[in-house]
Every structure is written in structure tokens, then in C-alpha cells.
C-alpha positions in Angstrom: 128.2 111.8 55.2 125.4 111.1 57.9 124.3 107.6 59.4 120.9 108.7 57.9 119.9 108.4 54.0 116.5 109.8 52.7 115.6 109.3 48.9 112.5 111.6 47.7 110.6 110.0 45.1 108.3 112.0 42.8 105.8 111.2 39.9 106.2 113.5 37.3 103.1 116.1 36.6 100.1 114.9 34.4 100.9 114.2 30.7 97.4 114.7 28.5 97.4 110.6 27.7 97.4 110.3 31.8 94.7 112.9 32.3 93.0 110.3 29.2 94.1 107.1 31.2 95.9 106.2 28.4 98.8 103.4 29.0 102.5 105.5 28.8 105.4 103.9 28.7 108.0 104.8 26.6 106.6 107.7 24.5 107.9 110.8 25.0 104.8 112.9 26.0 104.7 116.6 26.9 102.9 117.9 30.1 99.8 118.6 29.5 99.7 121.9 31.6 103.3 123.3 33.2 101.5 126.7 34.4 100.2 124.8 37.4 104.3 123.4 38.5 105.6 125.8 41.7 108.7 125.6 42.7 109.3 123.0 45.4 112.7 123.1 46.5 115.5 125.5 45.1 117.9 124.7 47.1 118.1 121.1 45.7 121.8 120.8 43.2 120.8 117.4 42.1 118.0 115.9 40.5 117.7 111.7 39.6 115.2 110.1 37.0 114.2 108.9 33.4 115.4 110.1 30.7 111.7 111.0 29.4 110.9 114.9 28.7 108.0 114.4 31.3 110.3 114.2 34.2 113.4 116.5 33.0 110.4 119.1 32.2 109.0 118.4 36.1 112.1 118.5 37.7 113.3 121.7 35.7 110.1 123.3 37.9 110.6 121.8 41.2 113.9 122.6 41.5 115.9 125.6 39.1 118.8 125.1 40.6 119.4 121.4 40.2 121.8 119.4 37.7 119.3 116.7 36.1 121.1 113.3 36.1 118.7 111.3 33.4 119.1 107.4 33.1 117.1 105.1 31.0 116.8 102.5 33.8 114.2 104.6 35.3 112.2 105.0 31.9 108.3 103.6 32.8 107.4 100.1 31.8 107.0 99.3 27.9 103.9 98.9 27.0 104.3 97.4 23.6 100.9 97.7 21.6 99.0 98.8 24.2 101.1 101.7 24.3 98.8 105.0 23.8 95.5 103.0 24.3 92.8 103.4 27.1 91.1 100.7 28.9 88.0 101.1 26.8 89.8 100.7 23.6 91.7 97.5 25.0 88.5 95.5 27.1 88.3 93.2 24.1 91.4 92.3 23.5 91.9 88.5 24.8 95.8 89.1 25.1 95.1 92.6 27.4 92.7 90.4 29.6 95.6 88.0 30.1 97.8 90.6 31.1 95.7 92.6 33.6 94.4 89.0 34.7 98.6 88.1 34.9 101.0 91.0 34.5 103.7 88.9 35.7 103.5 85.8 33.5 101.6 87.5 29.7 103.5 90.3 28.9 102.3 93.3 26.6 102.9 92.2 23.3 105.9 93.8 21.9 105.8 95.0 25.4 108.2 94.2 28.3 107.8 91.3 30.9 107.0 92.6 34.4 109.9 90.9 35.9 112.5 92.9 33.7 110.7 95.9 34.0 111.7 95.5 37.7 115.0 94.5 37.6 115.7 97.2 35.3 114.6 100.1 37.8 116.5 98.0 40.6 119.8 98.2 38.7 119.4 102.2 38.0 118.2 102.8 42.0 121.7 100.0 43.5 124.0 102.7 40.1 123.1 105.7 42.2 126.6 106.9 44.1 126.0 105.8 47.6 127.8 109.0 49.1 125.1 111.1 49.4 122.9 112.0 52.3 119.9 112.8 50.3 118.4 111.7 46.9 115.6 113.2 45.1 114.2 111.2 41.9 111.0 112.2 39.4 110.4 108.9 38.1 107.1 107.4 36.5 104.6 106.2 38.6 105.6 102.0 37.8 109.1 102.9 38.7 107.9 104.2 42.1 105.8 101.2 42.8 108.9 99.2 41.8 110.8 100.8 44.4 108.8 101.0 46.7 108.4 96.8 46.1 112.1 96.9 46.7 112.8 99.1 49.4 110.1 99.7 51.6 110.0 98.8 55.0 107.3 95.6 54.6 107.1 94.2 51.3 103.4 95.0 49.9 102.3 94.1 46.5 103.2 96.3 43.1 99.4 97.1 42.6 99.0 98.0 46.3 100.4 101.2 45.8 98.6 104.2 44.8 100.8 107.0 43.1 99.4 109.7 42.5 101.0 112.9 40.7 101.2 115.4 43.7 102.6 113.1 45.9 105.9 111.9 47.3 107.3 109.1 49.2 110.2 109.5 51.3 112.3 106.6 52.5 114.8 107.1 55.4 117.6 104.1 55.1 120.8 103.7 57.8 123.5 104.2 56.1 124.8 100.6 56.2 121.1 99.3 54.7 121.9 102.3 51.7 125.1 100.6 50.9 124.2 97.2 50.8 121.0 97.7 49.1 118.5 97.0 51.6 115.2 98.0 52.6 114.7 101.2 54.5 113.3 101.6 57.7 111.0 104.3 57.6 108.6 105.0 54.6 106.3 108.2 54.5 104.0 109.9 51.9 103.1 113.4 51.7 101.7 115.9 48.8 104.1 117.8 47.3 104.4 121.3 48.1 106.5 123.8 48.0 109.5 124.2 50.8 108.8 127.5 52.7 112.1 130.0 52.5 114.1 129.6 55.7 
């Protein structure tokens, strides 16, 4: 083991209700188009994230020769009955107004409160085995704004984030900061591409 830890984290690839900008959370959508995924890494042998086909299917692509370990913890945010639904359909709805208006304080209905949305991705990120060097997750995009809440060097609000599909964020810890759970020191975004043979 190294003094240095780097966890990847990438969004899985567009589902048809993103491409609609419909809320997912939960439901297990398909991709909407897997002949566009490259490989990005075959010499990865481990692979982190939800348990959700959408990030299994994306991590299959990226990297062939990984071991996929799925958890639940890393599953998107519930979005209760708003699950499915576009903004459009939504506007109207006095209890959606509240939650864009206050995410943290009016949940989705049937939905899941902000706050244990959170602490639900922090548990599965402080389960991961801490004697690794390098981590590579394909998460939801809520679940990487989480994290990055968590873990980034200076603490920035969840919405201030943008996450967009063909990105990734790395974050570069110390190895002490890893084990006790603390922020990382270095935090960098880059697209996704694919890692030329050495």
C-alpha cells in the first residue's frame, strides 16, 4: 500500500428517462444506447457502485476485466412519486415546488429525505476496504454530488456540482485522511476517455 489513495468516480451512461430529464431514482432503467460505451480501462480488476443495471451495464463496458462489487448504499436518491416524471409534468404540483424550493426539509412524497439519502452513500463510500491504493466507482450522478459534499477538498453546496455523464472526478486522499474518513486533498475533473495501451 502507497501513502497516496485516488478514488475515480463515474456517472453511469445516459438512460432514455435522462436523455427525457425524467427524475430516476430507484428504477431500474436500461441504457438508452450501449453502442456508443468504449472501453476505458481494461486493466482495471475491480469495479465499485449501485446495484442498478445502469451502472453494472456501464462498468461491464469500461472495464471487461473487472469484478463488479454492487451495493445498494450507492443506489440514486428515491424519488417517491415523482419518480419517472419530468419537470413539465411536476411545475404544478405545490408539494414538488416545496421540494425544489427545500430539498432538505419537504421530501418527495413517498420519497426519501435528503439528509438520509446522504448518509446512506456516506456509509457505502467509509464500507469500502481501506487497503487499496485505487478505487473506481460508476455511481448515479446524486451519489457523486454526495461525495463530492463529503470528501472534497472545500465543502461546496450539493447543487453546485455539475455531473455530467462523460465525466469523472478523481480525488487523491493521504493515506491517513482514507482511513479516517476525511476529506481529500486534491480533487480534479476530466472527460472520460479511453486509457491509451502502454
Amino acid at each position: 500500500m502507497g501513502d497516496i489513495v485516488t478514488v475515480c468516480l463515474m456517472r453511469h451512461a445516459p438512460t432514455k428517462a435522462n436523455l427525457e430529464k425524467r427524475y430516476l431514482g430507484w428504477t431500474d432503467a436500461p441504457l438508452a444506447d450501449i453502442s456508443k460505451l468504449s472501453v476505458v480501462d481494461a486493466g482495471v480488476e475491480k469495479v465499485y457502485g449501485s446495484d442498478l443495471q445502469r451502472c453494472r451495464v456501464t462498468a461491464a463496458h469500461y472495464f471487461p476485466n473487472a469484478s463488479y462489487e454492487a451495493d445498494e448504499r450507492f443506489r440514486e436518491s428515491n424519488f417517491g412519486e415523482f419518480e419517472g416524471k419530468t419537470y413539465e409534468e411536476l411545475k404544478k404540483d405545490a408539494r414538488y415546488r416545496a421540494w425544489l424550493d427545500d430539498p432538505i426539509h419537504s421530501p418527495p412524497p413517498q420519497g426519501e429525505a435528503f439528509d438520509d439519502f446522504v448518509a446512506r452513500v456516506v456509509e457505502g463510500f467509509n464500507h469500502l476496504p481501506k487497503n487499496e491504493d485505487r478505487y473506481v466507482l460508476v455511481v448515479h450522478g446524486g451519489v457523486i454530488r454526495a461525495l463530492l459534499v463529503a470528501y472534497a477538498p472545500i465543502e461546496q453546496p450539493f447543487w453546485s456540482y455539475q455531473v455530467p455523464h462523460d465525466h469523472q472526478f478523481n480525488l487523491t486522499f493521504t493515506r491517513k485522511a482514507w482511513e479516517e474518513g476525511a476529506r481529500c486533498m486534491f480533487l480534479s475533473e476530466a472527460p472520460i476517455a479511453e486509457k491509451p495501451i502502454m
